[in-house]
C-alpha positions, -999 to 999 in steps of 0.1 A, spaced: 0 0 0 27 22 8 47 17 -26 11 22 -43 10 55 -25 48 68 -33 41 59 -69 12 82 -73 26 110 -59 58 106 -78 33 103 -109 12 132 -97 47 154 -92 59 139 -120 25 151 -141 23 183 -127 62 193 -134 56 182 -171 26 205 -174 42 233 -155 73 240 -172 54 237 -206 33 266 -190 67 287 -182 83 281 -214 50 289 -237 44 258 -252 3 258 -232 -18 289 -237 -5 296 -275 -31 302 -303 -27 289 -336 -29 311 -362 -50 294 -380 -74 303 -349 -67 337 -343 -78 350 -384 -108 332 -379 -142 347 -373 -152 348 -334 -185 327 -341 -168 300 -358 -137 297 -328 -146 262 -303 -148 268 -269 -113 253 -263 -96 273 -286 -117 312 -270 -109 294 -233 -68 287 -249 -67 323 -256 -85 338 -227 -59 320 -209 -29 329 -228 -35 363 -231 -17 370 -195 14 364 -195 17 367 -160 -17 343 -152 5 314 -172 34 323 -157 17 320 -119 1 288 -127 30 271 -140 49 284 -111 27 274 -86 24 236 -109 66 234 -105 69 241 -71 39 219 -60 53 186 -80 86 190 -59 71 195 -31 48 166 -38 82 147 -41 90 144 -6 70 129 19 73 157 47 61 185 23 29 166 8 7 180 29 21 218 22 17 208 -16 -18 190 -17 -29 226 0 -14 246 -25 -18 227 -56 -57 221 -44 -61 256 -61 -51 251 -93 -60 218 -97 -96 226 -90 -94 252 -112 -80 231 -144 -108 210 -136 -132 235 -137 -121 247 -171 -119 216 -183 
């Protein structure tokens, strides 16, 4: 039970690290430009929520912060607490979006 446990949170940490520093260097939140010479009624709903999202530099920036330094946190078992509180956040919110 306890390896079962380690696992996921090296997974989770492991997840969140990915997704973060793909938010830092701007590889998440970038239109295509395809997208962006399109008319506004014809945009999905992923691609107007992609670009709400992008369009603050420092909102990307925050979030992928905040996703880095909760998946190392999440890496040790005396900080998982401190992480699950601050990553609770921003994990609700992706969820929400999505």
């Amino acid at each position: 039970m306890k390896t079962m446990y380690t696992l996921c949170r090296y997974a989770a940490a492991f997840l969140l690290l990915l997704y973060g520093f793909a938010k830092l260097n701007g590889a998440q939140f970038t239109v295509l430009d395809s997208q962006l010479d399109r008319p506004m009624r014809e945009v999905s709903g992923f691609w107007l929520t992609w670009y709400y999202f992008g369009y603050s530099l420092f909102y990307g920036n925050l979030i992928g912060l905040v996703q880095v330094s909760g998946g190392v946190l999440l890496m040790f078992r005396r900080t998982t607490l401190l992480a699950t509180c601050i990553l609770l956040g921003v994990v609700g919110n992706i969820i929400l979006i999505n």
